[in-house]
C-alpha positions in Angstrom: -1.2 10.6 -5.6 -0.4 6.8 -5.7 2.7 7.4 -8.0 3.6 10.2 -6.1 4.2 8.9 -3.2 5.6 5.5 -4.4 8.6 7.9 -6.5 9.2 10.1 -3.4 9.7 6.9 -1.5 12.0 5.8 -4.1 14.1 9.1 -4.7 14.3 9.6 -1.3 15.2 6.4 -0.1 18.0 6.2 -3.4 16.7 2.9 -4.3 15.8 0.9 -7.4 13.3 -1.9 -7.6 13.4 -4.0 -4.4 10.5 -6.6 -5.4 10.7 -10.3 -5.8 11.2 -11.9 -9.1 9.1 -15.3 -9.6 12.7 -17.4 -9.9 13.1 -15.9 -5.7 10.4 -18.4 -5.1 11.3 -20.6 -2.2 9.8 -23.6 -0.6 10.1 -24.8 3.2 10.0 -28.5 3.9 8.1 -27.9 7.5 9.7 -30.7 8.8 10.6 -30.9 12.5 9.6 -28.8 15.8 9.6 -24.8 14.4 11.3 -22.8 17.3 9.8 -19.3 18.3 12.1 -16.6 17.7 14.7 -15.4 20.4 14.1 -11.6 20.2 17.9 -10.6 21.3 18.6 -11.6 17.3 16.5 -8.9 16.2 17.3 -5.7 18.0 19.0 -2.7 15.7 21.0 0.1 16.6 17.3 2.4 16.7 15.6 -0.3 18.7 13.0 1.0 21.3 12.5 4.4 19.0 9.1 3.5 17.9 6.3 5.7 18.9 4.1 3.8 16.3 3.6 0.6 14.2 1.6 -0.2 11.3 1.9 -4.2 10.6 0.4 -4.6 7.3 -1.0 -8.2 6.2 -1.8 -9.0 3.0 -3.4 -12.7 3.6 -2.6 -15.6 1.5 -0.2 -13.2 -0.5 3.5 -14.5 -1.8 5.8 -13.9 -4.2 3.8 -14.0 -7.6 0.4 -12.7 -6.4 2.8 -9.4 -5.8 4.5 -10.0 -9.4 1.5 -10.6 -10.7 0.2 -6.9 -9.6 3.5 -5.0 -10.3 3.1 -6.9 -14.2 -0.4 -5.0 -14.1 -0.4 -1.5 -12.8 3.4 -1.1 -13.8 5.0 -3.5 -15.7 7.5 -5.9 -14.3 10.3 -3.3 -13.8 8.4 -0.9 -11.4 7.5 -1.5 -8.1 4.5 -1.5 -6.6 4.3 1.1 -3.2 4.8 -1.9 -0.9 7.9 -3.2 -2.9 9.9 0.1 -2.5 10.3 0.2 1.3 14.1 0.0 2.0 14.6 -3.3 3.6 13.3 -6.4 2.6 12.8 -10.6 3.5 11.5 -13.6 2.4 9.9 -14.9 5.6 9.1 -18.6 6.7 5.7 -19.4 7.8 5.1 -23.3 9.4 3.8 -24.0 12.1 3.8 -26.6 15.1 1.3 -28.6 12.9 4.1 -28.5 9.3 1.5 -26.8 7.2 -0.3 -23.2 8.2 -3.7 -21.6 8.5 -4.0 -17.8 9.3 -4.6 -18.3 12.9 -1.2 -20.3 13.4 0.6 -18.1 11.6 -1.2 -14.8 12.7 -0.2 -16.5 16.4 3.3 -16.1 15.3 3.2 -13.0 13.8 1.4 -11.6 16.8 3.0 -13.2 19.4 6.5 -15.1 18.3 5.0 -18.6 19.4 4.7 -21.1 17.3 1.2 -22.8 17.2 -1.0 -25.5 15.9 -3.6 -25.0 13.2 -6.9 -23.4 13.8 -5.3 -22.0 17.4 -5.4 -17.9 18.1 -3.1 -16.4 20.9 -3.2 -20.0 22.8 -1.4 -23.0 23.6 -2.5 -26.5 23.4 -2.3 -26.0 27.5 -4.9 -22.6 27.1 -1.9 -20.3 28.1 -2.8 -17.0 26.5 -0.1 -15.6 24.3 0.6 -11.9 25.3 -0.1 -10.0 21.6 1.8 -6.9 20.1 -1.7 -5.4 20.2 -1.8 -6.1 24.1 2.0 -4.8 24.6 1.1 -1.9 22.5 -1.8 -0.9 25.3 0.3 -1.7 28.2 2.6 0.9 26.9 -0.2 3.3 27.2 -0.4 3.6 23.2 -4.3 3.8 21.4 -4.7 0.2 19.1 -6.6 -1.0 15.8 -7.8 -3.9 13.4 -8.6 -3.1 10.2 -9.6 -5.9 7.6 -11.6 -6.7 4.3 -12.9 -10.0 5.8 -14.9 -10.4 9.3 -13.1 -8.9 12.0 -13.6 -12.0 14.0 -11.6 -14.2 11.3 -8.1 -15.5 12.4 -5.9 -13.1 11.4 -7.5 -9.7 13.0 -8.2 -12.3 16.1 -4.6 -13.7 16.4 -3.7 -9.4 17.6 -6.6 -8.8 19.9 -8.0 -12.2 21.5 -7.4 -15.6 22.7 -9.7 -18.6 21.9 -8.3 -22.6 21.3 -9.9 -22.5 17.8 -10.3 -19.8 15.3 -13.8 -21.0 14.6 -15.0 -19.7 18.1 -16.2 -16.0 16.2 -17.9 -15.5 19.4 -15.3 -15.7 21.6 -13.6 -13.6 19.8 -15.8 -11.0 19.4 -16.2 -11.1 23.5 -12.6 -10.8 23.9 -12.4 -7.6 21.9 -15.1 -6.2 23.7 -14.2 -7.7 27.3 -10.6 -8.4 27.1 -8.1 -5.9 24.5 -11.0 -3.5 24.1 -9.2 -1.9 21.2 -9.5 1.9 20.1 -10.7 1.2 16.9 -12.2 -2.4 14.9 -13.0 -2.0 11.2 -14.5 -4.7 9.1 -16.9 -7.1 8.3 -18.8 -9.4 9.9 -22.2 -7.7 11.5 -23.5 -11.5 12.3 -21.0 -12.2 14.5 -22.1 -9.1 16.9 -25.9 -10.0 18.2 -27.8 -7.1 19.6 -26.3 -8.3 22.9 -23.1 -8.0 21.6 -24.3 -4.7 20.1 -25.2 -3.2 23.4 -22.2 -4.2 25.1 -20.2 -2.8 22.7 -21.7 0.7 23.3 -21.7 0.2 27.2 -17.9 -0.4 26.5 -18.1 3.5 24.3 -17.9 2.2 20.9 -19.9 4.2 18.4 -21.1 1.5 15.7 -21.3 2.1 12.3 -22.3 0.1 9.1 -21.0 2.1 6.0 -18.9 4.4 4.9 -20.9 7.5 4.7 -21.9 6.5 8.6 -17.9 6.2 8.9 -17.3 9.6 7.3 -19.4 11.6 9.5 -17.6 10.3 12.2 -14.6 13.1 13.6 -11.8 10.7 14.1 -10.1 13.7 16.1 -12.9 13.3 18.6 -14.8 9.9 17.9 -15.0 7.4 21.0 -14.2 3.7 20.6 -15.4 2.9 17.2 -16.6 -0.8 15.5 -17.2 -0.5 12.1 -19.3 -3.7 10.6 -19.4 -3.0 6.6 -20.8 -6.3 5.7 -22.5 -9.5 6.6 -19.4 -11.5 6.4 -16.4 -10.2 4.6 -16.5 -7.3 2.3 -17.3 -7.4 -1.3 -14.5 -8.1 -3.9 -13.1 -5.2 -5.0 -13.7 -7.2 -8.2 -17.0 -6.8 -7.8 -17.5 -4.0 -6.1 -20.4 -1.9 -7.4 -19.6 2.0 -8.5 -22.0 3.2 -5.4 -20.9 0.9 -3.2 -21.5 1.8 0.8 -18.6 -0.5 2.0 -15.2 1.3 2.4 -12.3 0.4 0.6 -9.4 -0.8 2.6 -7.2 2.3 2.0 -10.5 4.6 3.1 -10.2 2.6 6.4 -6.7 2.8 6.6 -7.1 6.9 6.2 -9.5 6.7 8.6 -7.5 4.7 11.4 -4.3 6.6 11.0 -6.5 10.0 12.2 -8.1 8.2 14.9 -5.6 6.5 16.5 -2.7 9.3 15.7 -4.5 11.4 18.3 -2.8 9.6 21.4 0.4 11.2 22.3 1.8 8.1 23.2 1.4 6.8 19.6 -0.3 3.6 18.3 -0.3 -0.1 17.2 -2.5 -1.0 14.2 -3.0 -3.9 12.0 -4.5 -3.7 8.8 -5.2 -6.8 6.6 -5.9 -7.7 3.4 -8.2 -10.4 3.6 -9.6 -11.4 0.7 -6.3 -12.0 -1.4 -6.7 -15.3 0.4 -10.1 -16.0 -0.3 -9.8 -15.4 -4.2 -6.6 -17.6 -4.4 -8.8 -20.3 -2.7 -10.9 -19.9 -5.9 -8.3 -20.0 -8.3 -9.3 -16.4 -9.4 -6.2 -14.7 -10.2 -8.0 -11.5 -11.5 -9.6 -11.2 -8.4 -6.4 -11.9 -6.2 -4.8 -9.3 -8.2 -7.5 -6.8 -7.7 -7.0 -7.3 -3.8 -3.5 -7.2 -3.7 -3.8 -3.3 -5.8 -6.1 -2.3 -3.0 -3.3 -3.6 -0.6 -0.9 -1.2 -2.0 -3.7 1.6 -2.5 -3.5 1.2 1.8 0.5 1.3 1.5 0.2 4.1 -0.4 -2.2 6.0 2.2 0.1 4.7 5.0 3.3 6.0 3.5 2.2 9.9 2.5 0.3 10.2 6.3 3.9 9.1 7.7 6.0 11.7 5.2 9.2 12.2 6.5 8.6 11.2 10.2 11.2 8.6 11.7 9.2 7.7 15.0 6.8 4.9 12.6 7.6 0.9 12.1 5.9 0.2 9.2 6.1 -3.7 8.2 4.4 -5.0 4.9 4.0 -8.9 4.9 1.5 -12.1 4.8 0.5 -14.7 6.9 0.8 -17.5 4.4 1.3 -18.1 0.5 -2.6 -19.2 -0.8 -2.5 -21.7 -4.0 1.0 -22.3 -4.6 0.7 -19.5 -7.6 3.6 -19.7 -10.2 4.4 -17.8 -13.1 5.4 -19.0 -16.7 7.3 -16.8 -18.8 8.8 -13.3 -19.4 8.7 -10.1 -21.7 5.5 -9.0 -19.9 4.9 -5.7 -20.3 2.6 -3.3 -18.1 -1.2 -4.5 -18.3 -0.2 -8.2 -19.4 -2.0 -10.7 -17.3 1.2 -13.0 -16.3 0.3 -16.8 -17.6 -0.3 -18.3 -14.2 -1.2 -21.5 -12.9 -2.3 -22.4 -8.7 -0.2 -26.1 -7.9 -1.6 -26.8 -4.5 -3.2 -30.0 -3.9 -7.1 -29.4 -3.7 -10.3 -31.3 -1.8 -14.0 -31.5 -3.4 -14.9 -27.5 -3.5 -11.9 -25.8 -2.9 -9.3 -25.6 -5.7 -6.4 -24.1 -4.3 -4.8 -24.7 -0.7 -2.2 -23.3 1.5 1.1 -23.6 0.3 4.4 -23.5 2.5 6.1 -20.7 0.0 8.0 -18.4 1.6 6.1 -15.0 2.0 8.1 -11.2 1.0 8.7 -8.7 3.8 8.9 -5.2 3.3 10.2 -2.8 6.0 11.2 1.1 7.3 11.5 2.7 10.0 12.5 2.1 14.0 14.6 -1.2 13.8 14.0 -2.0 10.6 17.8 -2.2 10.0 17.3 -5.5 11.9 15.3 -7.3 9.1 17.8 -10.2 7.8 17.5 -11.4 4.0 15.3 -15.0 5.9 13.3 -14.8 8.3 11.1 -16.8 10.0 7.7 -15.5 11.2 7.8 -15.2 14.5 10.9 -12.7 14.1 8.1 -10.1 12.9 7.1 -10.5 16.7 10.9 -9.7 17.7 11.2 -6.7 15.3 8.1 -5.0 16.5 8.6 -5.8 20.3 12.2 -4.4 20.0 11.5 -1.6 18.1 8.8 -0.4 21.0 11.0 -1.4 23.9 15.0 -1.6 24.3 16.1 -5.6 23.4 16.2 -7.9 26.7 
């Protein structure tokens, strides 16, 4: 069904390949106060015609972890589902501190503020960023977090709480149940979430469940509140991932999400993240990188054929941050080839790849779309959602 829907998109759309090639690569010095966005720059002629948007994350993904992929599945000369959406960006990610974590620049994506490292929704002052998530709900529209890591780490965080430092799980996890309270949280991370926790989150009318099969029996056209917790910590590799595995995949989450939340009649905001693209670039484990980032178009693939030909649905494909500094060495691949690749960020005792300060692709359609510009900075993403849900100030 994958290339199905990745052809129609194509054909119907009347474009070729739209992916990045390796030589696109750009690097941002990070030098100097980064500026949040001024949302007025970012308004199309379709602005506030959004009934939903599906922000789609794939974390610690640039340039050639994307190459990398297409090389594998299709060869270098067909793009992958995400690639073929109709507009396109390379987008800037530092932050207040030059560098970026997932929490500063989840911060920007979710709120168009620039922040430090390490700080989710907040200012240095405490001044809590207002999210897309919480925009979303004050427009009356159901909301979700889906990830493949814990769904108390930065990114999923940065949409649906505020804490001074990511490392605060806790506090993040009591925001989501005390604060946003969102329709629908899919994940890992079942030891951030104490039986206290636990029974709060049922007083608040979540149904919990643990696997998929638990998932599955679960009517999304009639299911309260639900918190999924799939895994300790963060999901298993898809790697690694055993035939009978009982943790869902990231596209059987996204499936399940888009029935859940498409109930509401005033339409939805969810988030879904790739989370472990990140984590395997930290590594230095191409293969597994790659892995993630098919599972990451798997989901694309799920989102595009549930919105068919429907024009009231943002859909935005993008990352936080580059992971590893990943570039690519020669041509001629053909489909299957493993590209000859090589991580150049600096590294510490334990860890050998970094962040980098690559420039990250953007993929667009829908509502306002036509307001993506070839460079962007990351707080823009903010702008294009806010204006595609509400006319431009």
């Amino acid at each position: 069904m994958g290339r199905i829907v990745k052809t129609t998109c194509l054909l119907l759309l009347g474009l070729g390949v739209l992916g990045f090639e390796s030589a696109e690569v750009v690097y941002d010095e990070c030098k100097g106060k980064p500026e949040n966005a001024v949302c007025s720059e970012y308004a199309g002629k379709d602005a506030g015609r959004a009934k939903n948007v599906i922000l789609m994350i794939g974390d610690g993904m640039g340039v050639n972890q994307v190459f990398a992929a297409r090389v594998q599945a299709n060869g270098p000369g067909e793009p992958l589902a995400l690639e073929s959406l109709p507009r396109r960006a390379l987008v800037t990610t530092c932050s207040r501190s030059g560098y970026t974590d997932s929490a500063a620049a989840a911060t920007a994506l979710a709120t168009g503020h620039k922040a430090f490292v390490k700080d989710i929704s907040t200012s240095p002052e405490g001044q809590e960023y207002e999210t897309l998530l919480e925009l979303a709900q004050k427009l009356g529209k159901n909301a979700g977090l889906v990830t493949t890591a814990d769904i108390t780490d930065a990114t999923p965080a940065a949409f649906g709480a505020h804490v001074p430092a990511r490392k605060e799980r806790q506090g993040v996890a009591e925001d989501y149940l005390g604060q946003t309270r969102p329709e629908l949280l899919l994940g890992g991370g079942r030891h951030e979430f104490p039986a206290p926790l636990l029974s709060r989150a049922r007083a608040e009318g979540y149904a919990i469940v643990y696997n998929l099969p638990e998932l599955n029996r679960l009517d999304p056209m009639k299911s309260p509140r639900v918190l999924g917790l799939f895994a300790e910590d963060n999901l298993t590799y898809e790697a690694d991932r055993p035939p009978d595995s009982s943790e869902p995949r990231l596209r059987e989450m996204a499936g399940f999400a888009l029935e859940r939340l498409s109930r509401d009649p005033d339409g939805f905001f969810l988030m879904i993240e790739a989370g472990l693209i990140d984590h395997a670039c930290h590594l230095g484990k191409l293969d597994k990188a790659i892995a993630e980032v098919l599972e990451f178009n798997a989901a694309v693939e799920t989102v595009l054929a549930w919105m068919g030909n429907r024009a009231d649905t943002l859909l935005i494909v993008t990352a936080d941050h580059e992971t590893g500094g990943l570039t690519i060495a020669g041509d001629h691949y053909q489909k299957g080839d493993t590209v000859k690749a090589k991580f150049t960020t600096k590294t510490i005792p334990g860890v050998p790849a970094l962040h980098s300060k690559q420039r990250v692709p953007l993929f667009a359609l829908g509502p306002n779309s036509a307001a993506v510009k070839d460079h962007l900075d990351n707080t823009a993403v903010y702008c294009l959602v806010r204006n595609a849900l509400l006319p431009p100030e």
